[in-house]
C-alpha positions in Angstrom: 100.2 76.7 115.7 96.9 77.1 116.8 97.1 73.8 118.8 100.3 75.1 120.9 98.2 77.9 121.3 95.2 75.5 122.7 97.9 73.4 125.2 99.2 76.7 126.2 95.6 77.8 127.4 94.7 73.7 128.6 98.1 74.2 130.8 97.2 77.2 132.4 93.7 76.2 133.5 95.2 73.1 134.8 98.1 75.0 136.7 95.0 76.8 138.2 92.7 73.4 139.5 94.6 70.5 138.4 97.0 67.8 140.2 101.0 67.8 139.7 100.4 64.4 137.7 97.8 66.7 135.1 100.2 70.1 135.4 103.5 67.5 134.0 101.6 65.4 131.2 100.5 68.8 129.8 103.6 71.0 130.2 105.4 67.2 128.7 102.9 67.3 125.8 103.2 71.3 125.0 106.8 71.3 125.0 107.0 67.9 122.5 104.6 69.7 120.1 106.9 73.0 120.2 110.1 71.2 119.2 108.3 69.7 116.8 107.3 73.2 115.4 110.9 74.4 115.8 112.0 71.5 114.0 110.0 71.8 110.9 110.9 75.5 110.8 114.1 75.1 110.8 113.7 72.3 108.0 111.5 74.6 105.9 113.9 77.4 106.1 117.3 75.5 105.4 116.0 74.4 102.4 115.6 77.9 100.9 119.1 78.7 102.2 121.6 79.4 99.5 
């Protein structure tokens, strides 16, 4: 979590003084680690469903 947490803070400093180029590989890289985190919490909690 922490690292989503770290991109999150990277994108916004680069929204402030970065290029378009920059703003999109960060924003693409954020979002890829989120699904992953979804992903693996929805996998951790269907396998305690009943």
């Amino acid at each position: 979590m922490s690292r989503i947490e770290n991109l999150r803070e990277q994108l916004h400093n680069v929204m402030d003084c970065g290029d378009d180029c920059e703003i999109l590989a960060t924003s693409q890289e954020l979002d890829t680690l989120i699904v992953l985190y979804m992903k693996l919490q929805l996998s951790t909690r269907s396998n305690y469903v009943i």
